[in-house]
C-alpha angles and dihedrals in degrees: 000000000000092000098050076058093067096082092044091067123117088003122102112269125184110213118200103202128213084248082065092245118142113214125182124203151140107270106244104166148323141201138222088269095049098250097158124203114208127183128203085021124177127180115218108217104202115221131184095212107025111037125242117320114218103216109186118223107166120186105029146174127203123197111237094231088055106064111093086179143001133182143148118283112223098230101204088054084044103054092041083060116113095215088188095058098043112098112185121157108248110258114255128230122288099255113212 
C-alpha cells in the first residue's frame, strides 16, 4: 500500500482514522509502516446538531497502524462545501 501513497503526496488527503476521526492535510511524507505526515492539517468533528467543526491541527502525525482509510480530497468540491450546514453522526471506532 506504500507505494499506491506515492501519488497522494503534496495533494490534499482526508484520513479517516480507526479511532473514526477524519482528518484532512496536505500529504508530506510516509513511511513503509503508513505513518502519514500532514501539514496544515485540520480534523472535521461531525456533529448532528451543530455542523461540522474545523479543528485546526496543523502540523500532524498519524501512526500507521492508525489509518483505517486514506484518499485524495478534490479541492474545488471541497472549498464549495458549507461546513456549518452539513449534520452527519461522528464515526464510531473500528471494533476488532
Amino acid at each position: 500500500m506504500a507505494s499506491a501513497l506515492e501519488s497522494y503526496v503534496n495533494k490534499t488527503v482526508s484520513v479517516v482514522t480507526a479511532d473514526g476521526r477524519i482528518i484532512v492535510g496536505f500529504l508530506k511524507g510516509f513511511d513503509q509502516t503508513i505513518n502519514l505526515i500532514l501539514d496544515e492539517s485540520h480534523e472535521r468533528v461531525y456533529s448532528t446538531s451543530d455542523g461540522i467543526e474545523q479543528v485546526i491541527l496543523g502540523l500532524y502525525i498519524i501512526r500507521g497502524d492508525n489509518v483505517a482509510v486514506i484518499g485524495e480530497v478534490d479541492e474545488d468540491t471541497d472549498s464549495s462545501l458549507d461546513f456549518n450546514t452539513i449534520k452527519a453522526e461522528p464515526l464510531n471506532p473500528v471494533t476488532h
